[in-house]
C-alpha positions in Angstrom: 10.8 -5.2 42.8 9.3 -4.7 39.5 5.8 -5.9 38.8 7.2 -8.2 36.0 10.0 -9.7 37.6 8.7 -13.4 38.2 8.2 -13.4 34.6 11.4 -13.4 33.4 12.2 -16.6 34.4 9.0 -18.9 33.7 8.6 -22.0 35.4 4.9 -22.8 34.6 2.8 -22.7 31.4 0.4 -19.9 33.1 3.8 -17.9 33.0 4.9 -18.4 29.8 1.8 -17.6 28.6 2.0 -14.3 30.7 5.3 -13.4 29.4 4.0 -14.2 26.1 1.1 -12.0 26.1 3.3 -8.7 27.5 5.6 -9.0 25.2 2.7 -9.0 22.5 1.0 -6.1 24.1 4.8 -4.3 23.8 4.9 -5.1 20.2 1.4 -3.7 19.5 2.2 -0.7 21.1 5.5 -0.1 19.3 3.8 -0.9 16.0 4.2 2.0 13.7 0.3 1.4 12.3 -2.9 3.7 11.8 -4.7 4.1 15.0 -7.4 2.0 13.7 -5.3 -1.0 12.9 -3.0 -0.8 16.1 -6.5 -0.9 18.1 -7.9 -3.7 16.5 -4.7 -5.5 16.9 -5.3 -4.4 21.0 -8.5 -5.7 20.8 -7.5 -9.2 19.3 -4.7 -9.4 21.9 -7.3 -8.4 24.8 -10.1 -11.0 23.7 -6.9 -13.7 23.8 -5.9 -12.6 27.3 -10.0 -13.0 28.4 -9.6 -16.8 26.8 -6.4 -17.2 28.9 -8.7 -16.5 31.9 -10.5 -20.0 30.6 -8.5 -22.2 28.6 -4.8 -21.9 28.6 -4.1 -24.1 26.0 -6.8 -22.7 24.0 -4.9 -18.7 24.6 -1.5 -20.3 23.8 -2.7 -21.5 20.4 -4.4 -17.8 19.6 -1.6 -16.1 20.6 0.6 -18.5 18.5 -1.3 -17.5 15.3 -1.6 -13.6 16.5 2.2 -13.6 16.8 2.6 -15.7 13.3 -0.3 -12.9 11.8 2.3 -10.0 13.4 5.7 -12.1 11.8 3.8 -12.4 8.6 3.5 -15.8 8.4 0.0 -17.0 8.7 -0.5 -19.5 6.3 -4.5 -19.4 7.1 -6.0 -18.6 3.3 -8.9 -16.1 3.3 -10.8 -15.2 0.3 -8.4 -12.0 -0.7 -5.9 -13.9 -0.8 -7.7 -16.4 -3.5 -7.7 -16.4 -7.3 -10.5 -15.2 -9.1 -12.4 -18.8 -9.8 -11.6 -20.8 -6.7 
C-alpha cells in the first residue's frame, strides 16, 4: 500500500486539506522556475502546511490563495501592480 492511498478518496476536511497540500508540493516541484523562485514557493507551501498543524480552516484559506497566486488569478493588489498616483 502506497503511503498516499487514503488520500485519494477524502472523507474529512483534514484529508482534503492533505490531498490538497501534495498536490501543491507536486506542482512546485514540476514548476519550470529559477531555483530561487521554485524555493520560495517551497517555503510558502511549508509555512502553510506548519498552519495546518494549528488551524485548518486558517491553512485551507492560504492554500486557496497560494493555488489562485500559482493559476494566476490573485486578485490581491500590491503596490507594482498600482498606477503611478494612487
Amino acid at each position: 500500500m502506497a503511503a498516499d492511498d487514503r488520500l485519494n478518496d477524502p472523507q474529512t476536511g483534514d484529508e482534503l486539506l492533505a490531498r490538497r497540500l501534495r498536490d501543491a508540493h507536486r506542482r512546485v516541484r514540476a514548476l519550470a522556475l529559477p531555483q530561487e523562485e521554485q524555493a520560495r514557493l517551497a517555503r510558502r507551501l511549508l509555512a502553510i502546511c506548519d498552519v495546518a498543524k494549528r488551524d485548518i480552516a486558517h491553512a485551507a484559506a492560504r492554500l486557496d490563495a497560494f493555488i489562485a497566486y500559482l493559476d494566476g488569478t490573485f486578485d490581491t493588489p500590491s503596490r507594482r501592480n498600482m498606477p503611478h498616483g494612487d
